[in-house]
N, C-alpha and C positions, 0 to 999 in steps of 0.2 A: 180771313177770307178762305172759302173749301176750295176745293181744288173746280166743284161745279159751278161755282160763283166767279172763278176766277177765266174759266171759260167763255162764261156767258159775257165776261166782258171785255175780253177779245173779240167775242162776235161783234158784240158792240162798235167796236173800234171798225172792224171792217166795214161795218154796215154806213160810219158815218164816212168815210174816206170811198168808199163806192160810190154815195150820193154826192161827196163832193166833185172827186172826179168826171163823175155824170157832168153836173153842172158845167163843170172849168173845161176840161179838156175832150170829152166826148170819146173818151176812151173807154168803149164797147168792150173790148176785151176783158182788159183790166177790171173794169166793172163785172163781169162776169165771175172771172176768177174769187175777186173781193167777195162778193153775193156768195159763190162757192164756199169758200171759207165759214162763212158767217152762218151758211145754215148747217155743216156739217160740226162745227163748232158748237152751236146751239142744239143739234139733237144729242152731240158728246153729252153737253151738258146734264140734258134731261136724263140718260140712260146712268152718267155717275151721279144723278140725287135720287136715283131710286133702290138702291143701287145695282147696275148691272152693267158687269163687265163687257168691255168690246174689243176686238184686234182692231188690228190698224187698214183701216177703212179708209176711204173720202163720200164713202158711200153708208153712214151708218142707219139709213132711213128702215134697210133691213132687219137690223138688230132691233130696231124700236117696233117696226111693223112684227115679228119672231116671238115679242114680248109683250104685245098689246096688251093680254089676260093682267098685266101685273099694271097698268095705265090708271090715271083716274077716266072718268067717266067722260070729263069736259075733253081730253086728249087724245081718248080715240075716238071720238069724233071729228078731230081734227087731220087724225093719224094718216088718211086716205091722200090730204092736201100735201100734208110731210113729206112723206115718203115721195110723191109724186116729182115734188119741185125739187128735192135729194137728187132722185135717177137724174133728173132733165138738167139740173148743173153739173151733176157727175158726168154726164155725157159730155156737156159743152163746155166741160176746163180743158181738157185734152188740144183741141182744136183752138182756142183761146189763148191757150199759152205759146203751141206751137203752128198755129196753122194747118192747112191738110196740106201733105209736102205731096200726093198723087194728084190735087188740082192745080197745086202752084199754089194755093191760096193764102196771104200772109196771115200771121193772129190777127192784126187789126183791122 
């Protein structure tokens, strides 16, 4: 297994244990988080099988959107949806893991 197959199935993993905790415990957050992981994981993926290097991000939507011209065709059509659902959980892990401590408001 390469190092981007090995990624991709980490995301995996999150992605199944988000949907379960959906289900069972209805933990929103945590669900978030998971979902975070999973698609920041999965665009790691896609940038090391092409290969192109990235720092350390939780936000790599950038470096894939920075790199389109090197995409297949079917990917950067998709590229606009990536990148988009990248910022919008990169935003809402912050707040997920720790709440907004200027509303009081807890992560869950």
């Amino acid at each position: 297994m390469n190092l981007a197959e090995g990624l991709l199935q980490e995301a995996r993993i999150r992605i199944t244990y988000a949907e379960l905790d959906l289900k069972e415990s209805k933990d929103f957050a945590f669900c978030v988080r998971l979902s975070q992981e999973a698609v920041e994981l999965s665009i790691k993926a896609m940038l090391r099988a092409l290969p192109i290097e990235y720092s350390k991000t939780h936000d790599p939507g950038k470096i894939l959107e920075a790199n389109k011209d090197r995409l297949p065709e079917w990917l950067r059509q998709e590229l606009s949806n990536i990148t988009y659902t990248s910022r919008w959980l990169r935003a809402e892990r912050e707040p997920s893991m720790y709440g907004d401590e200027i509303e009081g408001i807890p992560p869950n």
